[in-house]
N, CA, C and O atoms as CSV, one atom per row, in Angstrom:
chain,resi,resn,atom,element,x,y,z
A,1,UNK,N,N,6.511,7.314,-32.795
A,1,UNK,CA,C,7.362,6.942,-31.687
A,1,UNK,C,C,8.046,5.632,-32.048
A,1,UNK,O,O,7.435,4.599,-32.321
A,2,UNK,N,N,9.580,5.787,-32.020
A,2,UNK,CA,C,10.139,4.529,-32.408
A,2,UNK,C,C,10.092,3.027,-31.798
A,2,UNK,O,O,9.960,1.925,-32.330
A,3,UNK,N,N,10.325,3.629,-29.897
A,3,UNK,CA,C,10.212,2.801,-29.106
A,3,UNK,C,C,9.712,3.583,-28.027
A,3,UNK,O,O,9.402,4.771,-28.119
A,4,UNK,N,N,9.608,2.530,-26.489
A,4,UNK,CA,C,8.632,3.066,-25.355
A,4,UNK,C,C,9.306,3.985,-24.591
A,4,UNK,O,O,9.830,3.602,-23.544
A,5,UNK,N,N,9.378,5.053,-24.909
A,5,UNK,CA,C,9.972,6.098,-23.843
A,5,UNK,C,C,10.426,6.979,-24.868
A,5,UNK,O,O,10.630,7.943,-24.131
A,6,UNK,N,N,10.757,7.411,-26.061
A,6,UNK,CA,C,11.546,8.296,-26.871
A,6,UNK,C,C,10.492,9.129,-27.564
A,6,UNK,O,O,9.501,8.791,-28.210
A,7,UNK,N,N,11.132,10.667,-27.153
A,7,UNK,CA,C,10.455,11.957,-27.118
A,7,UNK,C,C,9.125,11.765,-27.102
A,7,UNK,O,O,8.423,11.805,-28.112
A,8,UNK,N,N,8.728,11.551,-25.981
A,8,UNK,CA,C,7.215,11.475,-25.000
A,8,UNK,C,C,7.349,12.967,-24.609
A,8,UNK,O,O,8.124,13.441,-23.778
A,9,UNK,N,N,6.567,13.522,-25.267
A,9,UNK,CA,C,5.931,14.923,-24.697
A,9,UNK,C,C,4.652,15.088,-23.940
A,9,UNK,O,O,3.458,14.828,-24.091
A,10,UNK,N,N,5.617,15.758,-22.864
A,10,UNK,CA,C,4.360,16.174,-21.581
A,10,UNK,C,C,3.820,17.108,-22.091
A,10,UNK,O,O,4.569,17.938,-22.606
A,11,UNK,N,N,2.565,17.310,-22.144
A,11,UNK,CA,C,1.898,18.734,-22.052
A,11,UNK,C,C,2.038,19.345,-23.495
A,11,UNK,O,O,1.845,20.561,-23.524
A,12,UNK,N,N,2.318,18.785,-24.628
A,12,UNK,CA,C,3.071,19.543,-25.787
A,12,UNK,C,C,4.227,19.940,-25.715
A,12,UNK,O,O,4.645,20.470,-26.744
A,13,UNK,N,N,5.108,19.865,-24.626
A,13,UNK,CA,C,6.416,21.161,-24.287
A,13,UNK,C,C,7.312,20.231,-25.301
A,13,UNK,O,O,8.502,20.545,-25.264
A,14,UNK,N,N,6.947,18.966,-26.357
A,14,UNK,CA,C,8.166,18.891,-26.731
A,14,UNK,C,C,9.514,18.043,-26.145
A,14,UNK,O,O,10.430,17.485,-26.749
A,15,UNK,N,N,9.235,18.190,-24.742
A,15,UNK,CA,C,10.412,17.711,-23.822
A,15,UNK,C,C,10.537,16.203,-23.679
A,15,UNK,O,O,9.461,15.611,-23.594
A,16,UNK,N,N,11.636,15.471,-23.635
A,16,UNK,CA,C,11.767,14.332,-23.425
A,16,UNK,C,C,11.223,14.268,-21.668
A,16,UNK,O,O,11.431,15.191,-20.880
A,17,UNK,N,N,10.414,12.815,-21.266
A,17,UNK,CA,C,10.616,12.510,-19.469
A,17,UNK,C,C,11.565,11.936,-19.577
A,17,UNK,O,O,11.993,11.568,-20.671
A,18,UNK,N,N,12.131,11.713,-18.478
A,18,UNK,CA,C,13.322,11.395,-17.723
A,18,UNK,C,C,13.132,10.080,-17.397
A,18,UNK,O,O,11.906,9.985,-17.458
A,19,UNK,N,N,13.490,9.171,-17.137
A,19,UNK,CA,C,13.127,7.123,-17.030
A,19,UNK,C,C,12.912,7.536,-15.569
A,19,UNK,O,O,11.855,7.236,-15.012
A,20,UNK,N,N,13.989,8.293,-14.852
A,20,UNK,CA,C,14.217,7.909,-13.311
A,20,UNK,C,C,12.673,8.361,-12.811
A,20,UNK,O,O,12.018,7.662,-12.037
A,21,UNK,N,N,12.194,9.629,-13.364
A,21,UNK,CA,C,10.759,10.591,-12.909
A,21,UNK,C,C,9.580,9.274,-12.966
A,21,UNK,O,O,8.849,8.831,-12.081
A,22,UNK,N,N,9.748,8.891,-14.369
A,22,UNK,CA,C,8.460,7.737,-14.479
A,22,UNK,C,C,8.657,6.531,-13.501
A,22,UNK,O,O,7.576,6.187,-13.024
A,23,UNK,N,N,9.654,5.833,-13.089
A,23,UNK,CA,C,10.014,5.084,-12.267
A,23,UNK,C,C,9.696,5.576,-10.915
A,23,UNK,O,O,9.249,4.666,-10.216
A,24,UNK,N,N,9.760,6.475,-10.439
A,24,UNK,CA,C,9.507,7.296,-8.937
A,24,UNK,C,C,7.725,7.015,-8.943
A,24,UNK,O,O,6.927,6.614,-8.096
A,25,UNK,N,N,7.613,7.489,-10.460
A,25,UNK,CA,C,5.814,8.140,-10.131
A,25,UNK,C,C,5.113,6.945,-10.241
A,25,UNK,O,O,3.895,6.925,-10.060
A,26,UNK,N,N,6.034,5.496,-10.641
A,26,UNK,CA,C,5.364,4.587,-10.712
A,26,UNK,C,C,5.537,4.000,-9.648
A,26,UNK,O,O,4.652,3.167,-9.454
A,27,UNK,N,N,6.474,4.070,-8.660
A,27,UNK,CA,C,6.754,3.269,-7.178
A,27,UNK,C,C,5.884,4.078,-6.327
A,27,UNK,O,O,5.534,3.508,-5.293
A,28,UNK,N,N,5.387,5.434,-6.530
A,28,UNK,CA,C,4.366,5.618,-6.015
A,28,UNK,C,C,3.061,5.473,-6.063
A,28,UNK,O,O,2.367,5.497,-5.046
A,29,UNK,N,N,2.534,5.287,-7.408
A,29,UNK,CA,C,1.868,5.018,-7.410
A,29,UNK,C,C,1.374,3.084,-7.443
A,29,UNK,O,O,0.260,2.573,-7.561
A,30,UNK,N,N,2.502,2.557,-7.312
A,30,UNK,CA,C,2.270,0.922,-6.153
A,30,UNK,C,C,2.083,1.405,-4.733
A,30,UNK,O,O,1.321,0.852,-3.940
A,31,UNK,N,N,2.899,2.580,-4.423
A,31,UNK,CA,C,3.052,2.249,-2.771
A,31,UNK,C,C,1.660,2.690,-2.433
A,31,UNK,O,O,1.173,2.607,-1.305
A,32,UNK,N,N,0.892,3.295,-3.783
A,32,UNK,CA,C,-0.978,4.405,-2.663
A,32,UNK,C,C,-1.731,2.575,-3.092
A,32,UNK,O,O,-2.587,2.032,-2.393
A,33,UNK,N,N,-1.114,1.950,-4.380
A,33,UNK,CA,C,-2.552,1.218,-4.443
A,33,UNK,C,C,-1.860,-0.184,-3.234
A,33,UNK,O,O,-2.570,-1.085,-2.787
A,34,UNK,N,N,-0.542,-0.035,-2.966
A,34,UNK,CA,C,-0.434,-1.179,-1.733
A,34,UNK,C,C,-1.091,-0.646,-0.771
A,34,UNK,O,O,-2.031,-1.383,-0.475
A,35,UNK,N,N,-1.037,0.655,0.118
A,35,UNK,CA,C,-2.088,1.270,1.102
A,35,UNK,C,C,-2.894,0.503,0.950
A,35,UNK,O,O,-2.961,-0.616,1.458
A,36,UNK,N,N,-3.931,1.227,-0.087
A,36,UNK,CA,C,-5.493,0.917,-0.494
A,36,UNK,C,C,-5.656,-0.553,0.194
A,36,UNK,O,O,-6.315,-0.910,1.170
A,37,UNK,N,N,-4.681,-1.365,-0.822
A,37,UNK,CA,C,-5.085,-2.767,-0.826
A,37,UNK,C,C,-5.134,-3.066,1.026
A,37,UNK,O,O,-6.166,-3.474,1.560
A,38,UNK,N,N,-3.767,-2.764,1.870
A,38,UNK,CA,C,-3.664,-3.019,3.023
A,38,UNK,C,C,-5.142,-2.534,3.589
A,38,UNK,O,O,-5.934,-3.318,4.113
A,39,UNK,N,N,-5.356,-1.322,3.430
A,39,UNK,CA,C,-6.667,-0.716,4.414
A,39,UNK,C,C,-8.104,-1.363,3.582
A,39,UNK,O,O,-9.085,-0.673,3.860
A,40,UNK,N,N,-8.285,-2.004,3.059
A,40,UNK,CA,C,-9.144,-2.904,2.462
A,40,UNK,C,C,-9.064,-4.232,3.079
A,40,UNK,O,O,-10.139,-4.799,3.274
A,41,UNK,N,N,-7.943,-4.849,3.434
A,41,UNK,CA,C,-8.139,-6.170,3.962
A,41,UNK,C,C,-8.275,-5.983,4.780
A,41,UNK,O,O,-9.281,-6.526,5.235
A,42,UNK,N,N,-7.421,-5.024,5.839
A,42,UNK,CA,C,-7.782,-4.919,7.122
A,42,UNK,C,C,-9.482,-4.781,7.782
A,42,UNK,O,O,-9.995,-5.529,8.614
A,43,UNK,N,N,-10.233,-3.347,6.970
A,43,UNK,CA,C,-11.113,-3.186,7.063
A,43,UNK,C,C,-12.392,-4.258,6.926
A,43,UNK,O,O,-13.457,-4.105,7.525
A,44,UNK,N,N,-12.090,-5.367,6.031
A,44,UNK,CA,C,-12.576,-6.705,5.572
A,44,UNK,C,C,-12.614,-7.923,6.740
A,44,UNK,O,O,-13.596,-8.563,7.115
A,45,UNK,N,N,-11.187,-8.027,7.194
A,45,UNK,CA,C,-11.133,-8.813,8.356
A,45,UNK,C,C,-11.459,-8.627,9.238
A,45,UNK,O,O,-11.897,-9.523,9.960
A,46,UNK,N,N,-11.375,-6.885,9.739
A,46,UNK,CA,C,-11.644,-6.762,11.097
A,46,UNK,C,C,-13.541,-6.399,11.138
A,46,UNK,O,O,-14.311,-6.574,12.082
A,47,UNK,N,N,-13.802,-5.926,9.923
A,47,UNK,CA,C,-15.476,-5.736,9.957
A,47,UNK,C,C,-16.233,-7.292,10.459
A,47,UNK,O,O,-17.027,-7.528,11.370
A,48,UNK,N,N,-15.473,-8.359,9.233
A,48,UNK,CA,C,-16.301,-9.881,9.353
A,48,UNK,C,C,-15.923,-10.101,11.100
A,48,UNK,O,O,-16.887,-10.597,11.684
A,49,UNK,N,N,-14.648,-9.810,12.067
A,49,UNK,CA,C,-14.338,-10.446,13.108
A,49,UNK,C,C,-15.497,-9.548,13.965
A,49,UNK,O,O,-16.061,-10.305,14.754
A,50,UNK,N,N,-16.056,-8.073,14.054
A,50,UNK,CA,C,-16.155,-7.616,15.497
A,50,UNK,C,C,-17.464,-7.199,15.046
A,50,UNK,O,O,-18.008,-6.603,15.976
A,51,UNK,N,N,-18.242,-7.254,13.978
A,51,UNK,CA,C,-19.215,-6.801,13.656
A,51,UNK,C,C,-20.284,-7.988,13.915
A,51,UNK,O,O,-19.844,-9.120,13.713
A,52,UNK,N,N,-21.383,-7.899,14.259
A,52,UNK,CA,C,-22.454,-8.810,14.243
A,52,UNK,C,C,-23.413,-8.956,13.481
A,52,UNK,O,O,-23.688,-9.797,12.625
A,53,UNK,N,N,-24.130,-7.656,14.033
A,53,UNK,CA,C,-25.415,-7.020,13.297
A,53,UNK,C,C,-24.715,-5.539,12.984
A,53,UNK,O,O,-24.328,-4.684,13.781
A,54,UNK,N,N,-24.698,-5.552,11.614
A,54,UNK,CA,C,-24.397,-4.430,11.008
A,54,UNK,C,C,-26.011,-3.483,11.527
A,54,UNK,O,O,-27.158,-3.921,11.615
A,55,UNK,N,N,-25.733,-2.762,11.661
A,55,UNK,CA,C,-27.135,-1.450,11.993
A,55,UNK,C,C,-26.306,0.112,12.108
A,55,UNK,O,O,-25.215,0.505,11.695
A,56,UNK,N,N,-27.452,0.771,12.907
A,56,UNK,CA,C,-26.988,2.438,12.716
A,56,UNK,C,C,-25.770,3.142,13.003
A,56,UNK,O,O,-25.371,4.212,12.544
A,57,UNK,N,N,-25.092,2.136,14.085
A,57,UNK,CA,C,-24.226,2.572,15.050
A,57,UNK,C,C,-23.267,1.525,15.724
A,57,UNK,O,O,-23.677,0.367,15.804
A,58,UNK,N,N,-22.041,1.835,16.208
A,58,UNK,CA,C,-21.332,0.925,16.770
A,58,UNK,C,C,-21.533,0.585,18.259
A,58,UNK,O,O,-21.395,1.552,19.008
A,59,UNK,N,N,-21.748,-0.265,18.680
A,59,UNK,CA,C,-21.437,-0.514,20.531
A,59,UNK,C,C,-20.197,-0.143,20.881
A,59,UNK,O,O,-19.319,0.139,20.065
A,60,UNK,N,N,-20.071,-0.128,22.068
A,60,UNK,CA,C,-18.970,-0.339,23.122
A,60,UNK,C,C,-17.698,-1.450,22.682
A,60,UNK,O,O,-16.486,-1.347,22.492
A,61,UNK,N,N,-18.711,-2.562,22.638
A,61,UNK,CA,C,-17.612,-3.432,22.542
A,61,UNK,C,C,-17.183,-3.565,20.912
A,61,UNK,O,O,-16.043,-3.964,20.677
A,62,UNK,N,N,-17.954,-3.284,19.941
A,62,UNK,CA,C,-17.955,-3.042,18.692
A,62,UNK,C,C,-16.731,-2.422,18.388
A,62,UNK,O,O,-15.736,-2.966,17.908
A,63,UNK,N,N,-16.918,-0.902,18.793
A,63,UNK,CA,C,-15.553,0.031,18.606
A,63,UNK,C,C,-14.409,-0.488,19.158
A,63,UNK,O,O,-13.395,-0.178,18.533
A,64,UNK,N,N,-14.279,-1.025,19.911
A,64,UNK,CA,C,-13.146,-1.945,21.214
A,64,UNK,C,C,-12.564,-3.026,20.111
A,64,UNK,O,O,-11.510,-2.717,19.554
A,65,UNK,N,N,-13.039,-3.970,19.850
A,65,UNK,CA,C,-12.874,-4.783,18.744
A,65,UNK,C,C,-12.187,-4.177,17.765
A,65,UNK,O,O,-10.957,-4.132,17.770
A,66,UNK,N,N,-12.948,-3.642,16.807
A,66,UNK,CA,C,-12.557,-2.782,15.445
A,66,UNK,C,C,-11.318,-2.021,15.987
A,66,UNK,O,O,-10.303,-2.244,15.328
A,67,UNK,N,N,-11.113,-0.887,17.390
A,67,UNK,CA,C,-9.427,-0.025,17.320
A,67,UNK,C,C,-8.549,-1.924,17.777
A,67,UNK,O,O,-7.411,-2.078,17.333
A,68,UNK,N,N,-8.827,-2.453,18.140
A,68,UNK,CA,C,-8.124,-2.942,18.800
A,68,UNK,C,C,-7.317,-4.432,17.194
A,68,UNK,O,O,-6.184,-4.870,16.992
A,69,UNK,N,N,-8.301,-4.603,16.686
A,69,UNK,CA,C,-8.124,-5.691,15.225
A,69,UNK,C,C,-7.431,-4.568,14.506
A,69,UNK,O,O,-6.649,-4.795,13.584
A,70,UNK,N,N,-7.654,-3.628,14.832
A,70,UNK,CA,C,-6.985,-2.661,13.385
A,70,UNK,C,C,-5.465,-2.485,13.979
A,70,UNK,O,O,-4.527,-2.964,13.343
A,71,UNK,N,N,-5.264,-1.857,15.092
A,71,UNK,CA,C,-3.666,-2.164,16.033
A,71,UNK,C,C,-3.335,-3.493,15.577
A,71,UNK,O,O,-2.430,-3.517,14.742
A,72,UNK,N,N,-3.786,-4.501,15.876
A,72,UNK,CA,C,-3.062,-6.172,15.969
A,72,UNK,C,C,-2.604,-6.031,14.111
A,72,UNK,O,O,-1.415,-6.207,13.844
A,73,UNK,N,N,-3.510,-5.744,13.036
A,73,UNK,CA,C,-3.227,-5.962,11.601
A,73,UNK,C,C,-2.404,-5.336,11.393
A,73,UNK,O,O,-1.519,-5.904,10.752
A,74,UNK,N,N,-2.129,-3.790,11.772
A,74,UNK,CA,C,-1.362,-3.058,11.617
A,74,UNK,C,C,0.035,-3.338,12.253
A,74,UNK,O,O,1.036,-3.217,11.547
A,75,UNK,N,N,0.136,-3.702,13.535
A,75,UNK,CA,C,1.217,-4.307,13.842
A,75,UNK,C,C,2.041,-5.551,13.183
A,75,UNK,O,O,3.231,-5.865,13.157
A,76,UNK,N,N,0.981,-6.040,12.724
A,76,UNK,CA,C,1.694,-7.603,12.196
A,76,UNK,C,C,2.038,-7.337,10.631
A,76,UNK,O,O,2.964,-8.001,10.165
A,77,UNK,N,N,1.370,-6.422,9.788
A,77,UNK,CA,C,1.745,-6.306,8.428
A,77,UNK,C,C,2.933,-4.923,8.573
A,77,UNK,O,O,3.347,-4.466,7.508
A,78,UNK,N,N,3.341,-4.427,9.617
A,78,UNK,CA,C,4.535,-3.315,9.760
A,78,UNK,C,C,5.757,-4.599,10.143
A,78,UNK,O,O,6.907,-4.256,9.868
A,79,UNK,N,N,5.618,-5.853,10.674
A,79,UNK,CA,C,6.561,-6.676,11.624
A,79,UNK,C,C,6.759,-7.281,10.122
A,79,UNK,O,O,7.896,-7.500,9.704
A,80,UNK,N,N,6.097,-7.430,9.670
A,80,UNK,CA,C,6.438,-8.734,8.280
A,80,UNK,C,C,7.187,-7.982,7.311
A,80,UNK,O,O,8.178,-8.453,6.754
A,81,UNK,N,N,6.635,-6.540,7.038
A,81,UNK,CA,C,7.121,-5.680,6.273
A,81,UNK,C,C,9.002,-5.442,6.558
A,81,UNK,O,O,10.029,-5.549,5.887
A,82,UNK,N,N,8.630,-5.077,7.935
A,82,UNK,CA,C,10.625,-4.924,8.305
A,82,UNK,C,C,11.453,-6.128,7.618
A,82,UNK,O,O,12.365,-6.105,6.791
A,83,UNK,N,N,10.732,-7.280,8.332
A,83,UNK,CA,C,11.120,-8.540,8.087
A,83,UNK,C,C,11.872,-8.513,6.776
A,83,UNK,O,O,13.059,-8.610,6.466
A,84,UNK,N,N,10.530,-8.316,6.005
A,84,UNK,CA,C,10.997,-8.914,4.084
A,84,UNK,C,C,11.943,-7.584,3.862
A,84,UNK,O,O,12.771,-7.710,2.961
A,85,UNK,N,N,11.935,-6.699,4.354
A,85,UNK,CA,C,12.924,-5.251,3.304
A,85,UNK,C,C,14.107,-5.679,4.043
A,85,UNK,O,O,15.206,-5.590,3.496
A,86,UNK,N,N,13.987,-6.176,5.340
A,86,UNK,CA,C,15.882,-6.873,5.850
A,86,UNK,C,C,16.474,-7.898,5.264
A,86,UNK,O,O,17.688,-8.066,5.149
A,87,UNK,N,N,15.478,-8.702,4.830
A,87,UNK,CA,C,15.987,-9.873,3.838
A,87,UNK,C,C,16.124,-8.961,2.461
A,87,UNK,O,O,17.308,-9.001,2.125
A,88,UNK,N,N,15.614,-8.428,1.853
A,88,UNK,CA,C,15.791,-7.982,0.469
A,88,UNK,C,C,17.677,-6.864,0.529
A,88,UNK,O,O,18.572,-6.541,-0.252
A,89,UNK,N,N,17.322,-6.702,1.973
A,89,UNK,CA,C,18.750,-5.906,1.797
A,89,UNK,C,C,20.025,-6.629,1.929
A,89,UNK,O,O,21.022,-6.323,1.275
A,90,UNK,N,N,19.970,-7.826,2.989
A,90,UNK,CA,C,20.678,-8.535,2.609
A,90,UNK,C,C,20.952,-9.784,1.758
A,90,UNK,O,O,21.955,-10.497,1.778
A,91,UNK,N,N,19.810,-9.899,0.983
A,91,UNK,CA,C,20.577,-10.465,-0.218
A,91,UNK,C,C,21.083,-9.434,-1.353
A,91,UNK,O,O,21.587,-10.037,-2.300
A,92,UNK,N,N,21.075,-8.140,-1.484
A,92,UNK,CA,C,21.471,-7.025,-2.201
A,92,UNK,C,C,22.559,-6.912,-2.008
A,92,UNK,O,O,23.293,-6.333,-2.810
A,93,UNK,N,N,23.029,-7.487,-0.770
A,93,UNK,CA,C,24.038,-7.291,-0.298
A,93,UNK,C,C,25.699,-8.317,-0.253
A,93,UNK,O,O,26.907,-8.157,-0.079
A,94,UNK,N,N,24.606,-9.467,-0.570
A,94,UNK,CA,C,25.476,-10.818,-0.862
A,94,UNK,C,C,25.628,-10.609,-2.773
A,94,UNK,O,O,26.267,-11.382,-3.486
A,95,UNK,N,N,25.182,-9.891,-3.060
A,95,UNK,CA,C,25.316,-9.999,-4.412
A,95,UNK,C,C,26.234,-9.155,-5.095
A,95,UNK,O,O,26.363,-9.244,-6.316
């Protein structure tokens, strides 16, 4: 292989990939491990905030806590998110 991308065969077929295909499969595969990462902190913050005594089962107010921290994280990392992709569009846009 001369350089990084020239006649990369899938499967044996021989066939060149396409830049745009590897670029897609790689923005997806940021967007599952950004998930991950999001439902990891969340799960992190909101366990240390509503949890006490970890044991068999959740309370009342336990579960109340946990839907209710997971709404507030989720709301605030969807509000920040709009935020930064409106700025990224308009400076795309000044340019």
């Amino acid at each position: 292989m001369d350089s990084f991308g020239s006649d990369f065969s899938a499967g044996g077929s021989g066939g060149k990939i396409d830049a745009g295909t590897i670029m897609e499969q790689v923005k997806v595969q940021i967007a599952v491990a950004n998930a991950q990462e999001l439902l990891q902190r969340m799960t992190d913050k909101c366990f240390k905030k509503c949890i006490g005594k970890p044991g068999s089962s959740l309370d009342n107010s336990e579960q109340k806590c946990i839907a209710m921290c997971m709404d507030r994280y989720m709301d605030a990392w969807n509000t920040v998110s709009r935020t930064y992709n409106s700025r990224l569009q308009k400076e795309r846009a000044r340019m």
